[in-house]
C-alpha positions as a LaTeX table, in Angstrom:
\begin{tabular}{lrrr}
\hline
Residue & $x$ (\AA) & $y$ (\AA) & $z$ (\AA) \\
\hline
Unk1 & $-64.06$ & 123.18 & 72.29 \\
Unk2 & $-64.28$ & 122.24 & 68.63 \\
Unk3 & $-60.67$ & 120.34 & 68.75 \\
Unk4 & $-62.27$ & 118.02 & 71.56 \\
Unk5 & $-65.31$ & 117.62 & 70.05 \\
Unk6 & $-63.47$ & 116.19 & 66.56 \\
Unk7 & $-60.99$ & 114.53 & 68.58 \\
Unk8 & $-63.40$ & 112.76 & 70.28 \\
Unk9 & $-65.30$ & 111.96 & 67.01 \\
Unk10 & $-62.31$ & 110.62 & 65.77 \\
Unk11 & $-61.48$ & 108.51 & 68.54 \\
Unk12 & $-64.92$ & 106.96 & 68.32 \\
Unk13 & $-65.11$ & 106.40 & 64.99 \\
Unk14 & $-61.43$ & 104.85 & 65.19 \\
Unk15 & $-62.87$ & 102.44 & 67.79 \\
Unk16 & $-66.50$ & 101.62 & 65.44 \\
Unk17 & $-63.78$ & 101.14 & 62.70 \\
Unk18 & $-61.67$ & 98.31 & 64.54 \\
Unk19 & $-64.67$ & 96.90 & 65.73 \\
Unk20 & $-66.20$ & 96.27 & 62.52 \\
Unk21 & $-63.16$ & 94.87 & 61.12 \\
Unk22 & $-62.43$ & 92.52 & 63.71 \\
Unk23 & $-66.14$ & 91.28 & 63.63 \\
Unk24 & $-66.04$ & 90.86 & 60.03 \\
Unk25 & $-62.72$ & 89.39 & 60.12 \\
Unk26 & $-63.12$ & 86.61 & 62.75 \\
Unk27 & $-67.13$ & 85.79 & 63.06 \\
Unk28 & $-66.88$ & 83.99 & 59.59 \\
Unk29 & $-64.35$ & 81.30 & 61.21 \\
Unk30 & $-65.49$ & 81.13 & 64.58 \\
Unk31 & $-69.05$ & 79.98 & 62.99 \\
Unk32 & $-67.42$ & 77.97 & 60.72 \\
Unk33 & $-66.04$ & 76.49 & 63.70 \\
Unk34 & $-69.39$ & 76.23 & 66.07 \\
Unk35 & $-70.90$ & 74.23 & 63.00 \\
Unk36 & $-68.17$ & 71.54 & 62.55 \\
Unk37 & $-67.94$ & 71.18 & 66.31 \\
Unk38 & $-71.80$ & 70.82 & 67.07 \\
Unk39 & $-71.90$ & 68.35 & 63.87 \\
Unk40 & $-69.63$ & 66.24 & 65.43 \\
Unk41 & $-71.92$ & 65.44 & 68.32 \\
Unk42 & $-70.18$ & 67.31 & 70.73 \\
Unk43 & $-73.12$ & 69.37 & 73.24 \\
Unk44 & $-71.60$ & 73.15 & 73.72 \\
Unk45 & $-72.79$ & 75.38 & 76.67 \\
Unk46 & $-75.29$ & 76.67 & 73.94 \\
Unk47 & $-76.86$ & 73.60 & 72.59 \\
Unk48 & $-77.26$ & 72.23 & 76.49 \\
Unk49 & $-78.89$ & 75.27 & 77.39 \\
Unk50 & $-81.86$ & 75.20 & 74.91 \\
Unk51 & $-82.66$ & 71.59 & 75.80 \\
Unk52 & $-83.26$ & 72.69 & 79.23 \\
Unk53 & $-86.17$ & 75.41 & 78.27 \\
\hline
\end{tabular}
């Protein structure tokens, strides 16, 4: 009972781990990235839906 309960722990964490690592790996670049292309005039799904509310 106590080997699934820390195997389970550790499975979860594992996953929170890669998670966080991958968000603060990529988000960085992919806003870097929303920025340039929304300066550039181009309208993304985003930008056309708040000038419709």
């Amino acid at each position: 009972m106590i080997g699934e309960a820390i195997t389970i722990a550790a499975i979860v964490g594992g996953s929170v781990a890669a998670v966080w690592y991958a968000k603060s790996k990529f988000q960085p670049g992919i806003e870097r990235d929303l920025a340039r292309i929304e300066a550039s005039g181009y309208e993304t799904a985003e930008t056309l839906h708040r000038k419709h509310k």
